[in-house]
N, C-alpha and C positions, 0 to 999 in steps of 0.2 A: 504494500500500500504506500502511495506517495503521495505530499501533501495537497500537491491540484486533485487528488482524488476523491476527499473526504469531502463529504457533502452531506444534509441532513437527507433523514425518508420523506418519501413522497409522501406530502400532506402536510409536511409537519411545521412549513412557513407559508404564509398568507401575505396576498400582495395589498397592500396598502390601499382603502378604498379612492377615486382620483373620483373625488364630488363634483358637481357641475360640471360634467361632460356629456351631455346630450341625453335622450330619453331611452335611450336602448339599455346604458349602464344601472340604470334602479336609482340614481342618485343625479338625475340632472335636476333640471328647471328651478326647483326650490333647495335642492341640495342638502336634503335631509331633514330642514328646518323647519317645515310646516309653510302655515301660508303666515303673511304678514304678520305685523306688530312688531315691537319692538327687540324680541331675543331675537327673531330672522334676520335683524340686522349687523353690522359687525361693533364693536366698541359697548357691546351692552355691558355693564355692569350695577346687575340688582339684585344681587345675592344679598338676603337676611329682608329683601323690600317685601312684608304681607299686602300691598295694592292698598295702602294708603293705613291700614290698621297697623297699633302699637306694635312695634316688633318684637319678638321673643325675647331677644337682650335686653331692652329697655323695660319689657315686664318683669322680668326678675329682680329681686329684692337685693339692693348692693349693701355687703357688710362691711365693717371695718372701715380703717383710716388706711391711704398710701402718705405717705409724707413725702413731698416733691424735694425737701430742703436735705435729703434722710444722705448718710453718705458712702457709699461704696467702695467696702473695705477688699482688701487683697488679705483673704484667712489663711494663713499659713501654721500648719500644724508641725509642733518639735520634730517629728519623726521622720517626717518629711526631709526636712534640712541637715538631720544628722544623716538621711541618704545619700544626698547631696556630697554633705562632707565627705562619707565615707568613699564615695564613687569618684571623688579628686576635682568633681565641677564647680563643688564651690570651696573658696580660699577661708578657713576658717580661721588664720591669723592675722589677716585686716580685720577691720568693722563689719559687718554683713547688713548690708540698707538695703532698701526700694531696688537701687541701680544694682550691688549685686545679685543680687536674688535674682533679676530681670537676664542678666548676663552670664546667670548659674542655669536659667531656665526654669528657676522655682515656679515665677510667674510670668505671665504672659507680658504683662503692662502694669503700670503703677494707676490701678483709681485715683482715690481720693485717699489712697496709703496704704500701708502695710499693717494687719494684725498680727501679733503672734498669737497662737493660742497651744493648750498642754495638749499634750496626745501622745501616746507611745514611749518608747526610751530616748531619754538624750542623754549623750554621754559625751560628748565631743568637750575636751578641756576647753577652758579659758575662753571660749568665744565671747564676743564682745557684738552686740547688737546697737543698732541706732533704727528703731520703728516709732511708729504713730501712735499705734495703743500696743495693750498686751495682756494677756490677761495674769491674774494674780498665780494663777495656778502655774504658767507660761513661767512666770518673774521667777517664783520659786524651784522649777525645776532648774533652770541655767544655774542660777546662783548654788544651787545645791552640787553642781558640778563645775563651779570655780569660773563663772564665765560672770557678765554683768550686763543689763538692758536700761538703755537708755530711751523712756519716751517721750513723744508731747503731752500726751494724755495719760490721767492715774488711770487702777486698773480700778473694774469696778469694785473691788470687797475695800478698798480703801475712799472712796468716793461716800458721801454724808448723804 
C-alpha cells in the first residue's frame, strides 16, 4: 500500500451541499431558507429576540453584586513556585516579583498583581518575595523556611 492509495470507503465523505444553484439541485431559488422575512436574509442577527416579548435573560431573577472596581489578582500557589525553583526556570536567589514569575512562566501576564497564597510544600531556602498581597498562611510558610515576603497589602488574619 502507498500513500496516493489510501482513500476512505465509499460512502463515507459527503460533498458539501452548493445552495442556490438552480432547481434541479433541491437547494436553489430560496436556498434552503424558506420564503421571505427576515432570517432568509443575510446579516440576520436575533438570536434570544421572542418577536417583541421579555426575553428569557431579562426574565430571570439577577442575584448578587459584580463589583466593576473589584481587582484581578494573579493566584499563585507555594507549590507551584517551588516547581518552578526546583525545574531551574525560576532564579530563587534574586527577588521573585510580577516580572519574574512572568519570565519563569509562572504566569501568563501581570493583572492588577500578584497573590501568593499557601498550598503544598515549600521548601526552597531563603527566597525572598516582592508581591501585592499574600496570604497569612502564604507569609508563614516562606518564613518558616528562612525566606521573607514583602507586600503592599496586609494579609487578611492581620487586617481589623
Amino acid at each position: 500500500m502507498k500513500l496516493n492509495q489510501i482513500a476512505d470507503k465509499a460512502g463515507a465523505t459527503k460533498a458539501r451541499a452548493r445552495v442556490g444553484r438552480g432547481i434541479g439541485s433541491g437547494l436553489g431559488k430560496t436556498g434552503g431558507r424558506g420564503v421571505k422575512g427576515q432570517k432568509s436574509r443575510s446579516g440576520v442577527s436575533i438570536n434570544g429576540f421572542e418577536g417583541g416579548q421579555m426575553p428569557l435573560h431579562m426574565r430571570m431573577p439577577k442575584r448578587g453584586f459584580n463589583n466593576a472596581f473589584a481587582k484581578k489578582w494573579n493566584a499563585v500557589r507555594l507549590d507551584r513556585i517551588q516547581a518552578y525553583i526546583d525545574s531551574g526556570k525560576l532564579d530563587a536567589k534574586g527577588v521573585v516579583d510580577a516580572e519574574a514569575l512572568v519570565k519563569a512562566g509562572v504566569i501568563r501576564r501581570v493583572k492588577d498583581g500578584v497573590r501568593l497564597i499557601n498550598g503544598g510544600e515549600f521548601t526552597a531556602k531563603k527566597v525572598s518575595f516582592k508581591v501585592d498581597h499574600a496570604s497569612a498562611g502564604a507569609i508563614a510558610a516562606v518564613e518558616a523556611a528562612g525566606g521573607k515576603v514583602e507586600t503592599a497589602a496586609k494579609p487578611a488574619a492581620d487586617a481589623e
